[in-house]
N, C-alpha and C positions, 0 to 999 in steps of 0.2 A: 613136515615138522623138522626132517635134516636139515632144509633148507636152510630154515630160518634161524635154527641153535649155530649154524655155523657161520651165519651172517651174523648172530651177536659174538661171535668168539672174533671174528673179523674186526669188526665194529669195536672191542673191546681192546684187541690187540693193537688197535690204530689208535685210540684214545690213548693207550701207558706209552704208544713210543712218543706221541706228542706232547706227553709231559712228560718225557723224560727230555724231549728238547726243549722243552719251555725250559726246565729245570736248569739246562747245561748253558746254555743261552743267557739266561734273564735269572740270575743268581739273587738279586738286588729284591725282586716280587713275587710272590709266590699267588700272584691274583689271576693272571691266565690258565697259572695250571690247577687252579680252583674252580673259575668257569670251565674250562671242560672236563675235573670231575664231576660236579655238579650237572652239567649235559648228559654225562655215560649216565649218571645214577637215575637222572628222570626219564630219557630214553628207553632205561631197562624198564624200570618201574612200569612207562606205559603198554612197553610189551608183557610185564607179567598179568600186570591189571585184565588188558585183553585174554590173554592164556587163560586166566582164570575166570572168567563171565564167563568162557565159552563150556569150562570143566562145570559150574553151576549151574546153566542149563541145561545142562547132561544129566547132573545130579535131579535135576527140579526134575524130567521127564521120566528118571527111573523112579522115583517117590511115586509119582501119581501115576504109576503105572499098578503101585505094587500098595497102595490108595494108607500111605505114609500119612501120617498125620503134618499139616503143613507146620504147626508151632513145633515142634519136635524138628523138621527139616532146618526151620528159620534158625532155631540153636544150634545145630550143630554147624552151618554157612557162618554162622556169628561165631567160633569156636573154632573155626578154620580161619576165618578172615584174621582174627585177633592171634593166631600163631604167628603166622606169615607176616603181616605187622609188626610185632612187638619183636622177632628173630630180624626182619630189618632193619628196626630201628637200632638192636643190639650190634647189628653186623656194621652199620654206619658211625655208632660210637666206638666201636673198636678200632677201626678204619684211622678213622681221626684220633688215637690214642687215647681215647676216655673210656676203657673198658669199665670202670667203677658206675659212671652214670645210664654205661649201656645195660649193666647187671640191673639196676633198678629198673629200666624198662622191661627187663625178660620178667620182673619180679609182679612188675604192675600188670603184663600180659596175663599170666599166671591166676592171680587174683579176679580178672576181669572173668579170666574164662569159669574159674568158681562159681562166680557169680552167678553170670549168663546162664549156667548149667546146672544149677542150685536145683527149679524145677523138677527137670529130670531128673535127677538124684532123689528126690525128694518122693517124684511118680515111683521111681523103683523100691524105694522103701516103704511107700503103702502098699505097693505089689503083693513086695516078698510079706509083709505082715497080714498080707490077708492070706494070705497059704496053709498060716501057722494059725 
């Protein structure tokens, strides 16, 4: 796992000095140093994508270990994946100066995960009202 966080800092740190030469260079287009943000950003994404299948199989075998209800598992991987998503998408409209439209995607994430989670909230509330 050292390995590989210091191969994306690598990886990361060679991507900004080559745009900062594209930059110094080629003042006239700003189109190369766009293809290789857009390189860093899907590069990373495919390593995290990986990172995390591997954290959710982890997750799926301590569930059925510990005989987790799998609908209750499926929401909260749906409630995880839609943080990590919508913090992306926020982290990438900031990036490119549109902090306004990235605030509406943390807003839309938000909303999503309500949603998704409605159920549960809803199990816990017939819960606690059967107690009483």
């Amino acid at each position: 796992m050292k390995v590989e966080i210091l191969q994306l800092i690598g990886f990361a740190m060679t991507s900004v000095m080559l745009i900062m030469l594209v930059g110094k260079y080629n003042n006239s287009t700003k189109a190369f140093s766009l293809i290789i943000r857009l390189a860093t950003v899907v590069l990373f994404m495919l390593f995290i994508v990986q990172q995390l299948g591997d954290v959710f199989r982890v997750i799926q075998e301590l569930a059925s270990k510990v005989n987790m209800e799998s609908g209750y598992l499926n929401i909260i991987l749906k409630i995880i994946g839609i943080a990590y998503i919508a913090e992306f998408g926020y982290q990438l409209c900031k990036d490119a100066g549109e902090e306004a439209i990235g605030s509406k995607i943390q807003l839309a994430g938000k909303v999503m995960i309500f949603v998704i989670s409605a159920p549960v909230i809803f199990a816990v509330v017939e819960m606690v009202a059967g107690l009483l």
